[in-house]
MIKE-676228 format. One line per 2 residues: their letters; for each residue x, y, z of N, C-alpha, C. Coordinates in pm, whole numbers. Each point is the difference from the previous one (the first is absolute). Layout:
N
a) X,Y,Z,X,Y,Z,X,Y,Z ~ ...
end
This chain:
389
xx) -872,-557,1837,-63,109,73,-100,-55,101 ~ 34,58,114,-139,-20,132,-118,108,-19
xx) -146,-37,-94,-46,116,-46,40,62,-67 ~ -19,132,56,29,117,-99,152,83,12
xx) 77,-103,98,121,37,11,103,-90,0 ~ 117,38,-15,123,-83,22,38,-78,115
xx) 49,-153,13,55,-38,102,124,71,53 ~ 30,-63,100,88,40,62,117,-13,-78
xx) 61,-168,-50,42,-26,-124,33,67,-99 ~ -122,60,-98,-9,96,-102,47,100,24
xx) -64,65,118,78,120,25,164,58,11 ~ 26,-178,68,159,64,19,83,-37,-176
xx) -74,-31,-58,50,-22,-180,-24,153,-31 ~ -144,53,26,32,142,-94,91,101,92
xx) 19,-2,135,98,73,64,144,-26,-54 ~ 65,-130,-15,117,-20,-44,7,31,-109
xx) -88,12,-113,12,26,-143,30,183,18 ~ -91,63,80,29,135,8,132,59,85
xx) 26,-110,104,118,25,56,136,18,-118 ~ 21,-108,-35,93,-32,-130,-10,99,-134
xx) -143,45,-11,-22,100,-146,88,108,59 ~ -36,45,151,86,128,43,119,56,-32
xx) 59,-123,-20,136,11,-43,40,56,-153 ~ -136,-6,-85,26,33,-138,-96,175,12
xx) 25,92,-36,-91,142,9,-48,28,-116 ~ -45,121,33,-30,53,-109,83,37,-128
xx) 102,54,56,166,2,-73,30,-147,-87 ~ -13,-38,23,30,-173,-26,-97,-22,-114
xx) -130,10,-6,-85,-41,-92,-24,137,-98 ~ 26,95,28,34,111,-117,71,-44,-86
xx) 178,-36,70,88,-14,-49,6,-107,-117 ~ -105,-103,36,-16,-113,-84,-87,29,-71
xx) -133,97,-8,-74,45,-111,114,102,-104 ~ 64,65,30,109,77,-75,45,-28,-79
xx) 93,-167,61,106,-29,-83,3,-81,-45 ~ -138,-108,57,-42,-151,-85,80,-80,63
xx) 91,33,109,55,-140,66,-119,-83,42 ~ 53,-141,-13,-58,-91,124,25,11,85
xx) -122,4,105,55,-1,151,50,-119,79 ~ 109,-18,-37,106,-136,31,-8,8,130
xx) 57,146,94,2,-45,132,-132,-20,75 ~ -120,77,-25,-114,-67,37,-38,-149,-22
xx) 35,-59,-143,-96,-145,2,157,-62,114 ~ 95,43,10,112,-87,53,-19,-60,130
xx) -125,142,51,5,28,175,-128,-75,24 ~ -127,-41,-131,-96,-38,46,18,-139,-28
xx) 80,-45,-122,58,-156,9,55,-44,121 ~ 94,72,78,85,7,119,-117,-45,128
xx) -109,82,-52,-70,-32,138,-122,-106,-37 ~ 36,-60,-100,-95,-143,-46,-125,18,-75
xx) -35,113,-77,-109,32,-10,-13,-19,-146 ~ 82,-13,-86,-27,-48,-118,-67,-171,-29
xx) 6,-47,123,-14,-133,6,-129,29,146 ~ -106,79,-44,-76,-14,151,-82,-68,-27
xx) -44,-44,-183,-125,-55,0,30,-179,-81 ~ 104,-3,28,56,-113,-68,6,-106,131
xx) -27,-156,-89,14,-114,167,83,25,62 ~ 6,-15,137,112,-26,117,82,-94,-48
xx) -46,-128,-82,111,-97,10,100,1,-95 ~ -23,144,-106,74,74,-99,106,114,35
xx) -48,-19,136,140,130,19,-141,137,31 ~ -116,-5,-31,-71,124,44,-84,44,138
xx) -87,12,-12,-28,37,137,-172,-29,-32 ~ -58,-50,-123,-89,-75,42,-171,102,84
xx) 44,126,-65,-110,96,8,-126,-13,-72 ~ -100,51,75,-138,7,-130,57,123,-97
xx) -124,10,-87,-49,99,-47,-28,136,71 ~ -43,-33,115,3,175,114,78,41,42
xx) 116,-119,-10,146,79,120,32,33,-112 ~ 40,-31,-132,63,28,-138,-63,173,-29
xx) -159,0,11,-22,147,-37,-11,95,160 ~ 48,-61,102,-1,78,71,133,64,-14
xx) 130,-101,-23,131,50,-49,28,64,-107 ~ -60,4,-134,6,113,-96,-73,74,-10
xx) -100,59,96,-54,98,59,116,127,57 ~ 6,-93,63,56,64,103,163,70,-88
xx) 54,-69,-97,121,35,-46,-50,149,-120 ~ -121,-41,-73,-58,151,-43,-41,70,70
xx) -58,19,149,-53,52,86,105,75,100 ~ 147,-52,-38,87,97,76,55,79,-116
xx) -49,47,-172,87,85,-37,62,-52,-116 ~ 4,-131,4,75,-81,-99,-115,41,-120
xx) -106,-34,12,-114,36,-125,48,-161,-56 ~ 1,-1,-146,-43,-122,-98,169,-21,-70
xx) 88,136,50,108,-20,-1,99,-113,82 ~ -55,-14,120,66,-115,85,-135,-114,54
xx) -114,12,-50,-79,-145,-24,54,-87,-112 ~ -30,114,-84,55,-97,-109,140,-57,-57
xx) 82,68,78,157,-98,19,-20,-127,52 ~ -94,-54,142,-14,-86,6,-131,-73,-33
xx) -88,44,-64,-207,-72,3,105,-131,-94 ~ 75,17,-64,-6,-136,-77,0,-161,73
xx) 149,78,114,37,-156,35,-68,-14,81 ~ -163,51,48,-70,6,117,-78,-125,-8
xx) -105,-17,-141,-74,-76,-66,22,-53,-109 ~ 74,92,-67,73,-79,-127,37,-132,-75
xx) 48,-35,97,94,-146,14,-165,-75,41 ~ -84,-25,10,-103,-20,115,-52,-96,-86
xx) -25,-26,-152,43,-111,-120,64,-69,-11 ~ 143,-19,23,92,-87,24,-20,-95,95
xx) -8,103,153,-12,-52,132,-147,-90,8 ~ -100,27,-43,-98,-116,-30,4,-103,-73
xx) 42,30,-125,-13,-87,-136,109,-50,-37 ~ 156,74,18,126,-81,38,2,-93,24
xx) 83,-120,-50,40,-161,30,75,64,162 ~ 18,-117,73,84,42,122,112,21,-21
xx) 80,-54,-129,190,71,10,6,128,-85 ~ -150,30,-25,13,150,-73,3,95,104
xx) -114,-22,73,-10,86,159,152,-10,64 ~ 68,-119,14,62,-7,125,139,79,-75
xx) 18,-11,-116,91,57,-52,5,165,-58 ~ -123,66,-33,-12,101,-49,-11,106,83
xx) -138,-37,80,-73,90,112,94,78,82 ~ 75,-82,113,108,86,55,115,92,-75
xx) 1,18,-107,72,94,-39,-38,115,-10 ~ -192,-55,-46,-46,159,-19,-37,75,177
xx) 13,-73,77,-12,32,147,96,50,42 ~ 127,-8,-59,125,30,36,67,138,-65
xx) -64,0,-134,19,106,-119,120,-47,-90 ~ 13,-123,46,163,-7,-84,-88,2,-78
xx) -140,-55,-81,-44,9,-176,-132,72,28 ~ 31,79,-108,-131,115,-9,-70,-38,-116
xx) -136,-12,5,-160,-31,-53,-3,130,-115 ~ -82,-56,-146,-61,84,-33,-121,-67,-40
xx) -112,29,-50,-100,-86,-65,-84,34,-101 ~ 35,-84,-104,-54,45,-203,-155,3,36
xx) -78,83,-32,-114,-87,-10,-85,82,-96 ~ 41,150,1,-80,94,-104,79,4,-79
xx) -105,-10,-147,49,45,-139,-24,101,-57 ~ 74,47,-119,-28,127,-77,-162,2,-9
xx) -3,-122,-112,-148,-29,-86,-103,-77,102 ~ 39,-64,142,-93,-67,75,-83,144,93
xx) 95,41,92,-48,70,113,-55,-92,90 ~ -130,38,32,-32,-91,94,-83,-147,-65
xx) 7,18,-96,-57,-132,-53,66,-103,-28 ~ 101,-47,125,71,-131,1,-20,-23,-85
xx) -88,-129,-11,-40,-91,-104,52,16,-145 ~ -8,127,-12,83,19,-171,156,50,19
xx) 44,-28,97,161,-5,-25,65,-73,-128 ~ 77,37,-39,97,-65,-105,102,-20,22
xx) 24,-11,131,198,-44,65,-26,-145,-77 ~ 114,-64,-42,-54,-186,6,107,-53,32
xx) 10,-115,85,82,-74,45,16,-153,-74 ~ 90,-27,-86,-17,-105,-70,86,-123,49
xx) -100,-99,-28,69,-119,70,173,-55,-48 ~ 74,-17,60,150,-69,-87,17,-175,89
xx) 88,-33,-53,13,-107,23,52,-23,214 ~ 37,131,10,52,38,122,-39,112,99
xx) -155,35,-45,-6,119,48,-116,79,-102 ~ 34,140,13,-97,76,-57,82,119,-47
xx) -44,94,-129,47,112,-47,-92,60,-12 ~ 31,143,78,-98,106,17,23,144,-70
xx) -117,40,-93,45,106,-77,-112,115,7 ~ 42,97,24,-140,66,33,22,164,21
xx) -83,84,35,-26,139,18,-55,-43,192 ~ 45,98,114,-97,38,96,-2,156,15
xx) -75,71,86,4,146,-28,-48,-13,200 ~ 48,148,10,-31,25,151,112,-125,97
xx) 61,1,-35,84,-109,55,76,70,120 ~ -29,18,131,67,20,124,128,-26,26
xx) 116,41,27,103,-22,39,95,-104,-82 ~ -35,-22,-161,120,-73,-66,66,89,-21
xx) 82,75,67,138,59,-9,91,-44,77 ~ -20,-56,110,77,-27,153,-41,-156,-16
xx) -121,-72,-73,-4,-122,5,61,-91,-44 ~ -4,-137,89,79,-129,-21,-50,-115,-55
xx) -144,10,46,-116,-78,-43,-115,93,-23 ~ -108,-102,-99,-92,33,-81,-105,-87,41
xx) -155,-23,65,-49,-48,-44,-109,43,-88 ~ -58,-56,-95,-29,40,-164,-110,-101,-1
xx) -143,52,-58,-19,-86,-64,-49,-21,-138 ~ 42,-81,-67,18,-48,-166,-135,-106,-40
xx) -37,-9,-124,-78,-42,-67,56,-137,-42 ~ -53,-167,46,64,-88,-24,-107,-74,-118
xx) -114,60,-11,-60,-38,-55,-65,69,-111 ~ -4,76,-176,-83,78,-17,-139,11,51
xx) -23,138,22,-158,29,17,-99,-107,-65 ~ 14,13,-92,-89,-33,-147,-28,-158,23
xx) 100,-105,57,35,-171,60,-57,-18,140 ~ -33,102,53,-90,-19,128,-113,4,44
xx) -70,-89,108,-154,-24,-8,7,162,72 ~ 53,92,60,-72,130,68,136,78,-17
xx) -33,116,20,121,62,-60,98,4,100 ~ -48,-4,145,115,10,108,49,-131,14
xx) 15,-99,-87,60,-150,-3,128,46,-118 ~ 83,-65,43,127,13,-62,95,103,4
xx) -10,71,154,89,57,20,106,-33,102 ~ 83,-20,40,85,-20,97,100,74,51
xx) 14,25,77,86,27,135,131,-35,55 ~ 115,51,-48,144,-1,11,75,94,86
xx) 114,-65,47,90,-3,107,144,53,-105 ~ 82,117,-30,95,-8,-53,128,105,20
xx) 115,-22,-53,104,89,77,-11,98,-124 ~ -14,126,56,-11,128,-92,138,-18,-123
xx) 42,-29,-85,66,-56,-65,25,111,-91 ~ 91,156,43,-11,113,-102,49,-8,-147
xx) 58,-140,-3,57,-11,-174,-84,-17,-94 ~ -177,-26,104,-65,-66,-58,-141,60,3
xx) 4,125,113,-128,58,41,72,125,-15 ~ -89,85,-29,53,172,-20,-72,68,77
xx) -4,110,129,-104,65,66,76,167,-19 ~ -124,45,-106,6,143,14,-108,70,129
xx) 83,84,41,-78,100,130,-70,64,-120 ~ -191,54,73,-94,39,-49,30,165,96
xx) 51,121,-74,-58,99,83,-116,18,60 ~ 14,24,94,-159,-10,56,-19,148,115
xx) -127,1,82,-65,136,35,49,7,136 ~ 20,-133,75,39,12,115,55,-114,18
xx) 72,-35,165,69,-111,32,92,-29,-83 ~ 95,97,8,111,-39,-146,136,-22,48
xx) -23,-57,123,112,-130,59,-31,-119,13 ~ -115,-19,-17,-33,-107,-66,-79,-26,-127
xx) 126,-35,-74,-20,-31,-167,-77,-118,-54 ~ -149,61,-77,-44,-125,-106,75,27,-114
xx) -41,-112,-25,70,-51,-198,-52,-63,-57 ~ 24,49,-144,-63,-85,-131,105,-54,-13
xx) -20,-181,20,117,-124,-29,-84,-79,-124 ~ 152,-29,-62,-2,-68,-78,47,-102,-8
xx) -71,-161,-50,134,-129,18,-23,-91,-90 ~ 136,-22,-48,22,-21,-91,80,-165,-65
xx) -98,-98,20,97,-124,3,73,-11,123 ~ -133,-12,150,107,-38,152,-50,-114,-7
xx) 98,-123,17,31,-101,30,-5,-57,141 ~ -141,-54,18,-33,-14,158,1,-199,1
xx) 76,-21,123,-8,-160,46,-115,-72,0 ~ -36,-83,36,-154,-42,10,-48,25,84
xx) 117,57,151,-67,-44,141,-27,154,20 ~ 29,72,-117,-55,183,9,-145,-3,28
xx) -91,-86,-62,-149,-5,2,-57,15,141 ~ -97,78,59,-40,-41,100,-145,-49,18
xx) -3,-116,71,-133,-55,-3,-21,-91,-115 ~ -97,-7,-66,-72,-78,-110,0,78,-133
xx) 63,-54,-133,-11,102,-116,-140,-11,-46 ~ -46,139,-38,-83,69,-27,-82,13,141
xx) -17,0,110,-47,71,111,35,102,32 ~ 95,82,-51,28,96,44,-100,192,16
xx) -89,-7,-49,-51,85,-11,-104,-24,160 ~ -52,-150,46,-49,-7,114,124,40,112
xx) 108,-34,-1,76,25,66,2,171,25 ~ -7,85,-89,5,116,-1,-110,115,92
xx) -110,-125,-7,-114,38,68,15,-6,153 ~ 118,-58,10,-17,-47,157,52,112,36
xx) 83,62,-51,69,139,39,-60,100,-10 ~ -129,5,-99,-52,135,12,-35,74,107
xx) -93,-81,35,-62,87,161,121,41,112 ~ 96,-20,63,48,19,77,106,93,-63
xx) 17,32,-137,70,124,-49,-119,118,-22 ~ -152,-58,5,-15,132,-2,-56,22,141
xx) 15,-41,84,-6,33,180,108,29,23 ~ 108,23,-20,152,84,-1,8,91,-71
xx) -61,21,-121,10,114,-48,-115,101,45 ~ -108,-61,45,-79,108,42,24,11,174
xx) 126,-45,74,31,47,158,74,107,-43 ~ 105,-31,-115,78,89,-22,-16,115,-9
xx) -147,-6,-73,-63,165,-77,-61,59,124 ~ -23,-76,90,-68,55,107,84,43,75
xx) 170,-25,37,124,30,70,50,143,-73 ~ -31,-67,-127,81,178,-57,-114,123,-10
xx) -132,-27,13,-65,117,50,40,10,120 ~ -5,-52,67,58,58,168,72,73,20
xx) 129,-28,-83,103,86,-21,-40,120,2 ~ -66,-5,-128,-27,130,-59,-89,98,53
xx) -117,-75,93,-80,39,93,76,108,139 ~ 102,-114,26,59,51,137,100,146,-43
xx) 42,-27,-103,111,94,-29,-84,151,14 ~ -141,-44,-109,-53,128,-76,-68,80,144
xx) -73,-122,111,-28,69,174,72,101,41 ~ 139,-22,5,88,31,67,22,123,-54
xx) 15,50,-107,-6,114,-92,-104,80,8 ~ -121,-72,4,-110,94,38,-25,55,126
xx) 92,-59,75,15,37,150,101,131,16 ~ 63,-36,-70,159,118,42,-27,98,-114
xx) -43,12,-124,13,100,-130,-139,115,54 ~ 70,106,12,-119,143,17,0,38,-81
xx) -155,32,-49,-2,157,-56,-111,48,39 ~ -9,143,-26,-80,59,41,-20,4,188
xx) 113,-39,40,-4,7,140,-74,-91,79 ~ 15,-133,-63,-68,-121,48,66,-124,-76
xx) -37,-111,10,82,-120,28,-119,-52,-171 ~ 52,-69,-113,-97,-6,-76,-74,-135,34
xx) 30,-80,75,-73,-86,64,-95,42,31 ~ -17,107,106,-134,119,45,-98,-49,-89
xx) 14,26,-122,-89,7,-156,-54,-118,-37 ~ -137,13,48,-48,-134,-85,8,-32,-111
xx) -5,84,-60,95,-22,-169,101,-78,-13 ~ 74,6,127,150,-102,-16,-77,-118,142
xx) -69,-5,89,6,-114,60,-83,-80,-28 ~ -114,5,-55,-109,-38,4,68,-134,-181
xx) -1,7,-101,82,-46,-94,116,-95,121 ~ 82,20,104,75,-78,24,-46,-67,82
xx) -64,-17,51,-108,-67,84,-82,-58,-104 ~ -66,17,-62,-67,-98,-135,135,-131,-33
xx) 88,77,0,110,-83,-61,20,-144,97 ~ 6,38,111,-12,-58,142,-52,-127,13
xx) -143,18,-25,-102,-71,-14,13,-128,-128 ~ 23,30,-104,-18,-59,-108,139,-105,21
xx) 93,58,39,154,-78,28,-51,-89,108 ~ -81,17,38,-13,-70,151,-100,-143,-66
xx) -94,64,-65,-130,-74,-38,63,-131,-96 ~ 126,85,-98,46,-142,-77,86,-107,70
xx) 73,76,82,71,-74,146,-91,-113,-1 ~ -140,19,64,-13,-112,31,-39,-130,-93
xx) -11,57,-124,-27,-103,-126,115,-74,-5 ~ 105,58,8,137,-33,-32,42,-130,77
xx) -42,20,131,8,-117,97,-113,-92,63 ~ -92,60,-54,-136,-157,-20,30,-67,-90
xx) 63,72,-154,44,-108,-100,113,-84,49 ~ 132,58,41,111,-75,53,-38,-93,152
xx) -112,14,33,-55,-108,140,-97,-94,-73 ~ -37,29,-144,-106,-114,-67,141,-14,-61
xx) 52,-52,-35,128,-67,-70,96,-67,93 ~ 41,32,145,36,-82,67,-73,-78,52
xx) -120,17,21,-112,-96,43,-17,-111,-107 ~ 48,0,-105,-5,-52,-131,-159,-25,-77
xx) -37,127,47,-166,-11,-60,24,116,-153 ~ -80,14,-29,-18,91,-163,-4,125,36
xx) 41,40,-64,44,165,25,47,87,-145 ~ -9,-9,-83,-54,48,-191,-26,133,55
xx) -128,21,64,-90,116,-27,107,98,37 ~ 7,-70,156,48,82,113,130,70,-29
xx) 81,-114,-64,188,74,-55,-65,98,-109 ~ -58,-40,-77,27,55,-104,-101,191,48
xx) -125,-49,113,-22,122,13,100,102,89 ~ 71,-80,75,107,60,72,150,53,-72
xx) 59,-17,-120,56,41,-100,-34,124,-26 ~ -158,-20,-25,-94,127,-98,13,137,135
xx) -68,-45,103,-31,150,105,155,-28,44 ~ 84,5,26,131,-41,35,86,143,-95
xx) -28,-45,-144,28,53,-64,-16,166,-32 ~ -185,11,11,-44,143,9,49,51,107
xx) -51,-38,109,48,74,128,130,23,2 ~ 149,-84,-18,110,49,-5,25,163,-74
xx) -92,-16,-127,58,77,-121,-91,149,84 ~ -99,-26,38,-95,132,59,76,60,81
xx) 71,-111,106,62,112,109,96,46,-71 ~ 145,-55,-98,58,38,-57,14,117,-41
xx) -150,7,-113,-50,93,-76,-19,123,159 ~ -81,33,65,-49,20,106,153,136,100
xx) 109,-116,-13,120,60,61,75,113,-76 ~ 31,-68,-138,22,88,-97,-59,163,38
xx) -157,-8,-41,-73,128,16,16,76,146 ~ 42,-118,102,-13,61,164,139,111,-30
xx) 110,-50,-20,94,93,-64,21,89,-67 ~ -114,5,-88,-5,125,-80,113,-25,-101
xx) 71,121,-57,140,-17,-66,80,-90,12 ~ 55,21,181,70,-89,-11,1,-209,-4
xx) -155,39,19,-46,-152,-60,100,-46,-110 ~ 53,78,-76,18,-44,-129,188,61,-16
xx) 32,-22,122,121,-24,4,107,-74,60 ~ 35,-121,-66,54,-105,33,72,-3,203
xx) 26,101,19,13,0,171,-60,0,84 ~ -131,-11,-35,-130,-28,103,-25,-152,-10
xx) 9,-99,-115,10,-131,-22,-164,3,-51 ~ -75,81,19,-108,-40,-37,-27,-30,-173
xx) 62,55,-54,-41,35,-145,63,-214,-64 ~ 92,-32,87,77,-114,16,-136,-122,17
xx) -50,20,89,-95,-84,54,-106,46,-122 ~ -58,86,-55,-53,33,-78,-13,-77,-117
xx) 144,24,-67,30,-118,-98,-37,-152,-25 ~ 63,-29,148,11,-114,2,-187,-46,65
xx) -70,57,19,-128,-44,20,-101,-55,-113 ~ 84,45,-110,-44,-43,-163,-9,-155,-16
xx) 140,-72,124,0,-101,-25,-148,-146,10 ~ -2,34,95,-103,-88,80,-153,31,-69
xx) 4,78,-62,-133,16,-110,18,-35,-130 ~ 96,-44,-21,56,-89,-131,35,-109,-44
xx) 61,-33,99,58,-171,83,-25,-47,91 ~ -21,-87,22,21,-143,-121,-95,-4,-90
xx) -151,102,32,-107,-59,-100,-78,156,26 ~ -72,32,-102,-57,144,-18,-91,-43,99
xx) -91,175,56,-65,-46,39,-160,-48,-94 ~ -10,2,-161,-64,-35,-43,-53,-171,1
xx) 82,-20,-6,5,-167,-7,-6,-46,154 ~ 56,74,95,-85,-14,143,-166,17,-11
xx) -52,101,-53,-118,27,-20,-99,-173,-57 ~ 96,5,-101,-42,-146,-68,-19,-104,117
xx) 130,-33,53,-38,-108,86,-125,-20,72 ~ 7,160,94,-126,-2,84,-143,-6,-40
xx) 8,69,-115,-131,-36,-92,-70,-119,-12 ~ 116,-75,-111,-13,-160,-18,-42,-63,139
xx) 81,21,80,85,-139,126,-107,37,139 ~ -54,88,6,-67,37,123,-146,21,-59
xx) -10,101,-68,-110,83,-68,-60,-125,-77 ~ 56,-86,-93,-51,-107,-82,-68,67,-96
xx) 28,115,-86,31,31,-108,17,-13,-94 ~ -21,-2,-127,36,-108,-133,157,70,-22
xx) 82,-111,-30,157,48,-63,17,128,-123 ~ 46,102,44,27,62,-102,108,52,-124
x) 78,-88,29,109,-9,-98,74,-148,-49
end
């Protein structure tokens, strides 16, 4: 960003992302909240146009983007309509892989990476448990050493897209808790082919986004090579860290794209719907609330991309992602919430799309990390606070 706005550059990324969403409507992303398809021909058209690979090296087959062109592009894909229904078909292979591509030996990169750029192999990634949640550290996946490799046996929960997946990366316990000088020592970080004889993924009904399926997986005696490991055994939990921040500066552009949605839709309605022989926009009752909405979408906007410009700058940025996740999050769900009511009744009938966006605004205040434990960070990490849990 130049300031407080987009380059020229940037700009023509979120124009092409909206050019290309055009092609998918409103019809299109109903149809896939309905019936639980994947939207195959969408990720087909945004693989097609290189974008699954925007934030991956150039010399991998990607295109070698920061962190801002990445959330200016899944912005922009919830911001035309798609909602968390067509971010999240692709947020995986955006950053995902972004462990490998650092901490990867070079014939892991040179061999793996371009596939997921290509889509021939689709990503999922273990990392929540029943009994952990967010407290890594007490996972109980374990990966045991063999003479050739490693066997991995374990529970993950919330598991993204192992239905359609080819690969897994997971990470497993190489060390008990109890044998380590700190508890985030002895975990590690694996590379493996979703192996269904050997991994089981049940779909979790869930409240919204139900074309794209989590699952409670189970695995059971998978038999991984040696060169599955990525990086150093038992580093893997630092490895994990490297990914945090820039998933939650994508998830909070996102939340800020699908209020827009929901913003623009619910305008437009308040513009054209009469009663009483006036436009209910007229009514500060209905503008004044969407205009609040306005503001606050705007205000996390810019958290969203001071954090993703302190991360390509490669300076620290903790507070900033993680506060940009948090208002990212509210503000999506407000205007959401916000559109719903601009509608009245028909707020709450699946052909306005709002009640859609509604749903799915649950997400980004849940995942990747509550906003309680956001609270925590900033406390501790800024505030200097004594630890409270």
């Amino acid at each position: 960003m130049s300031g407080f706005w987009f380059t020229e550059e940037q700009q023509a990324i979120r124009d092409g992302v909206l050019k290309l969403c055009e092609r998918f409507d409103a019809n299109y992303w109903r149809r896939t909240d309905e019936t639980g398809d994947f939207p195959e021909a969408f990720v087909a058209a945004m693989a097609g146009a290189g974008w699954l690979g925007a934030a991956m090296p150039a010399e991998l087959g990607g295109s070698g983007l920061g962190l801002t062109e990445a959330a200016i592009a899944m912005q922009a894909v919830a911001e035309s309509g798609a909602g968390f229904s067509g971010a999240s078909a692709l947020h995986l292979n955006i950053f995902g892989p972004m462990p490998l591509a650092k901490f990867g030996t070079e014939e892991q990169k040179q061999r793996l990476i371009p596939r997921l750029i290509s889509g021939e192999d689709r990503m999922c990634f273990g990392v929540t448990e029943p009994d952990a949640g967010l407290d890594t550290t007490s996972l109980t996946t374990r990966a045991v050493r063999t003479n050739d490799g490693y066997v991995i046996s374990g529970r993950k929960m919330w598991t993204t897209m192992a239905q359609r997946a080819t690969k897994m990366l997971i990470v497993a316990r190489t060390t008990p808790k109890a044998e380590v000088a700190k508890p985030t020592d002895g975990i590690s970080l694996f590379y493996v082919d979703f192996d269904r004889d050997r991994i089981q993924a049940q779909p979790i009904p869930k409240m919204g986004r139900k074309a794209i399926e989590s699952n409670a997986v189970f695995i059971d005696d998978l038999h991984v090579p040696a060169d599955a490991l990525v990086g150093e055994e038992g580093r893997g939990f630092y490895y994990l860290l490297e990914g945090l921040n820039p998933e939650r500066v994508l998830i909070g552009a996102e939340a800020v794209g699908l209020g827009r949605a929901a913003l623009k839709r619910a305008a437009a309605y308040a513009k054209d719907r009469v009663v009483f022989g006036r436009p209910i926009g007229q009514n500060q009752g209905i503008a004044h609330p969407l205009a609040k909405c306005w503001a606050e979408l705007e205000a996390a906007n810019l958290m969203v991309f001071k954090a993703a410009a302190l991360y390509d700058a490669g300076r620290d940025c903790g507070a900033e992602a993680n506060a940009a996740k948090y208002l990212g999050g509210e503000a999506g769900f407000n205007a959401c919430e916000t559109a719903v009511l601009t509608h009245g009744g028909m707020g709450y009938a699946k052909e306005y799309d709002v009640e859609r966006y509604f749903r799915e605004s649950m997400i980004a205040r849940i995942a990747p990390v509550s906003r309680e434990m956001i609270f925590n960070y900033i406390s501790e990490r800024v505030l200097g606070l004594p630890k409270s849990y």
